[in-house]
N, C-alpha and C positions, 0 to 999 in steps of 0.2 A: 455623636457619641460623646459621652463623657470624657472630661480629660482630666485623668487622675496628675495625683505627685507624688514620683518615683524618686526615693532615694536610692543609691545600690551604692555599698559600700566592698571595694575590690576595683580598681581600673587595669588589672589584667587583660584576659580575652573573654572570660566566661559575662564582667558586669558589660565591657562597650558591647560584644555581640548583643543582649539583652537590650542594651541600650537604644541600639541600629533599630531594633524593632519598634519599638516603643515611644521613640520620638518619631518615627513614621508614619505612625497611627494617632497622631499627634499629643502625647501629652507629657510632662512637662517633668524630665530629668534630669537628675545630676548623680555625678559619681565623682563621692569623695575616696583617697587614694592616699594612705599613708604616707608614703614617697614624696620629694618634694618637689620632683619631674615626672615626666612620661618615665617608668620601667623599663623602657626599650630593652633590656636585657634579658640573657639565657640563654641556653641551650639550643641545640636543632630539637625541630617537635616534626608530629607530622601530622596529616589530615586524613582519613581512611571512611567508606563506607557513605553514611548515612550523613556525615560532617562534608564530604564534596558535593552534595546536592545542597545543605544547607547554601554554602559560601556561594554558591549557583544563585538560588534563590535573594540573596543578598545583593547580587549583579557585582560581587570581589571575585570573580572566578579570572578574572583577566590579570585585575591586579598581583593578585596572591602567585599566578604562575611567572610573573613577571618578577619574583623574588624567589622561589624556588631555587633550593641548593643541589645544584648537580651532583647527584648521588648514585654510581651507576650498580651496587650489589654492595655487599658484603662476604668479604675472606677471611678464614681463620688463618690464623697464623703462627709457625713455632717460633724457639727464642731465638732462632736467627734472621726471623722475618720471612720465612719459606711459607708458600701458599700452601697449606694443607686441602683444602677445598673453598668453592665461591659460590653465591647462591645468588644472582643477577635481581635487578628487578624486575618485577611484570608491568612494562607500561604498554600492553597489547590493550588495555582497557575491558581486556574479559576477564572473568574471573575473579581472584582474592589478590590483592596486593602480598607481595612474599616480607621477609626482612623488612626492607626499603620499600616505603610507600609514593606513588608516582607525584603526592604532593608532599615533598619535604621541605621545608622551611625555617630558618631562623626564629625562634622565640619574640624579640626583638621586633623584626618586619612584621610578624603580624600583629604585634600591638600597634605600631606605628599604624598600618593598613586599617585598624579596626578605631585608632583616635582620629585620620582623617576621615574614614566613612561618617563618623556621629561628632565631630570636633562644635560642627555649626547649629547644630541643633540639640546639643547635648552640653549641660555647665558643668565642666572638671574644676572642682578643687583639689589641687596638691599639698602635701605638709598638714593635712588635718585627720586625727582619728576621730571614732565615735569613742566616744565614754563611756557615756548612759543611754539607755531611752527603756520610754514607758509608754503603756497601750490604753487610749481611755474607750474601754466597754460601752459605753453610751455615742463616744462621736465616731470610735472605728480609728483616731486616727493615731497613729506613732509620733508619738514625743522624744524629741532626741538632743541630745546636748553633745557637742563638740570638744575636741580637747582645747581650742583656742577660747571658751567663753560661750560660743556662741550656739543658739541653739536654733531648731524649725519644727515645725510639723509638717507630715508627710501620710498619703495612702497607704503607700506600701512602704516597708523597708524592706530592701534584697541583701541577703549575705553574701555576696559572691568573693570575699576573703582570705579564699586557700584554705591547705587541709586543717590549719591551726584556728582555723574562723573562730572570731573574737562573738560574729553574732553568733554559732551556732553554739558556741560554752552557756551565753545568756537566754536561752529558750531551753534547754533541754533542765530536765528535771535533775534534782542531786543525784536523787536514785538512778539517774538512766547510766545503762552499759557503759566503760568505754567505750569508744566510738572508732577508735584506733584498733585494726586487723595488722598486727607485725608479721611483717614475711623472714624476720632476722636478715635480712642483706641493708648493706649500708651504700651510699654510694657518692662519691667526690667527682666535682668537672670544672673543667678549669680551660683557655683559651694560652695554647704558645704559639709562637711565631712558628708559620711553615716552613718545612725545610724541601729539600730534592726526595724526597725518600716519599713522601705525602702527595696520595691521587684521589683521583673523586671515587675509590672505591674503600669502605670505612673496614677498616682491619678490628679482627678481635683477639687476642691474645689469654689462653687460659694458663695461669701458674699457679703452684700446689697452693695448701693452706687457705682455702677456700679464694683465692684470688683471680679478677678476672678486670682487661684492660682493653680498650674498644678508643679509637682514634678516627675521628673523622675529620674532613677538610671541608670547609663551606665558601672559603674564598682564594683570593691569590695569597694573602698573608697573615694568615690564620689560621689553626688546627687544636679540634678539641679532643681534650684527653678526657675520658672519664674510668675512675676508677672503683670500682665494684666488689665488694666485701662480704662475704655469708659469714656472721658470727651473729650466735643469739646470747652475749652478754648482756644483762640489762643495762650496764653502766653506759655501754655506748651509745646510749638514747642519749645523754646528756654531752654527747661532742658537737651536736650541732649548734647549742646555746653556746659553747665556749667562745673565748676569744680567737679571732681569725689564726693567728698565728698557733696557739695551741692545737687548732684542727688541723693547721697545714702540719707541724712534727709529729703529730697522730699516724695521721696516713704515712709519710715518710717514713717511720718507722715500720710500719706495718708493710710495706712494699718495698722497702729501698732492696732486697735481694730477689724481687719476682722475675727477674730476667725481659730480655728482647727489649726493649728503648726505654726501660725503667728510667737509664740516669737522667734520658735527655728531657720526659717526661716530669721529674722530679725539681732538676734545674731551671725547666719553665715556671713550672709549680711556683718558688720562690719570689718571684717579681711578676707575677701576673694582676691583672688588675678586674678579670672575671672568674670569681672562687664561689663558689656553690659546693655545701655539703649534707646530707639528709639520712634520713631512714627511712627506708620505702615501706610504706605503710599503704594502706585501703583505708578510704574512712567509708565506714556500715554504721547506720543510725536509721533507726525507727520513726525519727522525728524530723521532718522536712518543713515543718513551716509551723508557726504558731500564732492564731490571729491574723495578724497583719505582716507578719514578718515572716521570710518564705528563706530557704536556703536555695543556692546555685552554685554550680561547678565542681571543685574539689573540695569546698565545704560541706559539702551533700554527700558526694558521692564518689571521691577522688580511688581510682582504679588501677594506681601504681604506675610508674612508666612502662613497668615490664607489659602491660596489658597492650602498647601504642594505644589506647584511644581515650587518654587523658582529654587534649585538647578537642575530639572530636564528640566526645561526651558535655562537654562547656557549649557547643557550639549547637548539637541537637536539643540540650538543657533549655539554652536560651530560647531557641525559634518556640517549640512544645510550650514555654512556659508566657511566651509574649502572646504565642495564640491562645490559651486558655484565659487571660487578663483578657486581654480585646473578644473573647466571646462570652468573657460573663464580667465585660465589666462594673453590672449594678449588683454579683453576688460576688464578691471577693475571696471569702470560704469555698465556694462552689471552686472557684477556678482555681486556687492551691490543691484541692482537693482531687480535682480532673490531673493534674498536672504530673501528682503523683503515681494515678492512678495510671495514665497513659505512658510514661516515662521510667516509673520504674523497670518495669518489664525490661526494657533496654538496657539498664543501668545494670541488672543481676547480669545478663548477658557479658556483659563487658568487663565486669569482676571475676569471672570464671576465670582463675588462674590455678592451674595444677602445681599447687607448690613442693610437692614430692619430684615433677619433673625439674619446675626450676633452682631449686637447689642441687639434685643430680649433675646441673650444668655448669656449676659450679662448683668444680673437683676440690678434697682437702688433699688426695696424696696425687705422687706423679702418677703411677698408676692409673687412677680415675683419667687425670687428662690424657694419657695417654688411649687409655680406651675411649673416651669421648673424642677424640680427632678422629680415631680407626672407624665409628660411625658417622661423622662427620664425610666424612671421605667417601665412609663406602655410599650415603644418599645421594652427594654428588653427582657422584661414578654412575647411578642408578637413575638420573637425572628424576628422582623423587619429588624434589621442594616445585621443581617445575610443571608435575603432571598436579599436584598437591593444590599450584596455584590457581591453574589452568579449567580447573573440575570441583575446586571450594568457591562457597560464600565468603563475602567480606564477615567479619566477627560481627556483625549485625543483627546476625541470623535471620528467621524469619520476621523479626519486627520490621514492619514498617512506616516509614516518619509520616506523618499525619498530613495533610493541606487544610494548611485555616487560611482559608477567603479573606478572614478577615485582616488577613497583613499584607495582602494585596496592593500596590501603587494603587492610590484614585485616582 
């Protein structure tokens, strides 16, 4: 078989999982990674559906459970810490995953997990952006120049650079849509020291003024806070560019009266040294690949956290998009083309977010929270979420992940 040369610019999860495949089937990658180390950082993520047969198919299914964060439900919670109701996880292995997915995970471990899978047969550069690159019509191949000077040609170039992708600005046309779906909710998370009060069941907490605060614990000495904001000012698109410190008095301002562990929350906030802030956004675009240059993960297709199947859409992205290359590797149009064609379908599935319910979830007055715990309670009480689990599909829906032969072990 031919052995193309794969650039993929993102060393996240979405470019190594692509990677894993592709140097498998032997041909000859590298991911370059703005960063000037592995990113080993973030958030808990989790894996759901269509993404646990992937990591199966991968043979990480031993590993990845092997880092798994003991997660056993989720409780809501009033401002004195009182269980209002709890919605357990499903790890009976039937059914739909509820809340908490039976594979949770640190952000971090699975990139770790996904640079040792491809480490030995895949070349990471750190500390380098792409700048430029250009497409020559006649040889097919992508021209790209480095921010250090240096440049290569390449078969392919992959986007796989988050929802802000730098390749996917450079291929869409001036005229094309934004590509940005705003949900108006904003959202801050940050890592503080555990205290006695912090179990392996993640608390949510709703306070007025559209505010909402979610605490979970992933180790012995750690616990993450995230803080969650429904306001559709425009201006607060531009808190996440600011300076670190101006975002953290943002939030603090806007929470320091929400009640239940605010202060202790806030006082972590201060001296932490893991701060992530954003706008939850969906990116929708028309345009997945141009030429030779192909988009992946949240570049393409990014489905909010609220959807859980961020990381699990990166991972079915990959496999679908390594088997379409390895089955049309002498028509490279053809297998962007297939890729789209077979994967999209999935991808509109797992964007389906009711933003009328999720906002409802997020009360402005006490009232609202008030009646969102009294339902809260009464499904509970009605052990709903449970028959809910028991008797739904995973958000998959009826698609199903493809088998390409061709990434087979030889």
């Amino acid at each position: 078989m031919l052995s193309l040369k794969v650039l993929i610019c993102g060393g996240g999860c979405a470019g190594p999982a692509l990677a894993y495949w592709l140097a498998r089937t032997g041909h000859d990658v590298t991911i370059v990674e703005r960063f000037p180390a592995l990113r080993a950082t973030g958030a808990q993520i989790d894996i759901r559906g269509q993404g646990i047969e992937v990591i199966k198919r991968m043979d990480l299914d031993s590993a990845i459970r092997n880092k798994l964060v003991d997660e056993a439900g989720v409780s809501f919670v009033d401002s004195n810490g009182d269980v209002n109701a709890t919605i357990l996880a499903n790890k009976t292995g039937k059914g739909a995953q509820s809340l908490t997915s039976e594979y949770e995970i640190m952000r971090g471990d699975l990139v770790r997990i996904l640079h040792q899978a491809t480490h030995q047969k895949v070349r990471y550069i750190f500390g380098r952006t792409i700048e430029t690159f250009e497409q020559d019509d006649s040889s097919h191949a992508v021209s790209v120049r480095f921010s250090d000077g240096s440049s290569g040609e390449y078969d392919i170039l992959i986007g796989a650079d988050g929802q802000g992708s730098r390749i996917r600005k450079a291929i869409l046309s001036l005229d094309s849509p934004e590509p940005y779906r705003k949900l108006g909710i904003h959202m801050a998370y940050w890592f503080i020291p555990r205290d006695g009060t912090d179990d392996n069941i993640r608390k949510v907490y709703h306070g007025s003024k559209g505010r909402m605060i979610m605490r979970r614990t992933h180790n012995t000495a750690q616990t993450q806070v995230y803080f969650i904001l429904k306001d559709d000012s425009p201006e607060l698109s531009s808190i996440p560019q600011a300076p670190v410190e101006t975002q953290k008095q943002y939030w603090y301002t806007r929470f320091q009266d929400a009640g239940w562990q605010t202060s202790r929350f806030l006082q972590g906030m201060k001296s932490t040294e893991n701060w992530f802030c954003q706008e939850v956004v969906q990116v929708q675009t028309d345009t997945w690949y141009k030429g030779h240059v192909v988009l992946l993960g949240d570049a393409s297709s990014c489905p909010s956290p609220f959807s859980g199947m961020g990381t699990t859409a990166s991972l079915v992205g990959a496999y679908v998009l390594a088997g379409e290359i390895n089955r049309n590797v002498n028509d490279l149009p053809q297998a962007f083309a297939n890729y789209e064609e077979v994967f999209r379908p999935f991808v509109n599935e797992v964007q389906e977010i009711n933003t009328f319910l999720l906002r409802l979830a997020i009360p402005q007055t006490w009232w609202g929270v008030a009646i969102l715990r009294f339902i809260c309670w009464l499904l509970c009480f009605l052990r709903i979420p449970q028959q809910v689990s028991r008797f739904s599909k995973e958000r998959d829906g009826d698609w199903k992940l493809p088998n390409y032969s061709e990434l087979d072990k030889n």
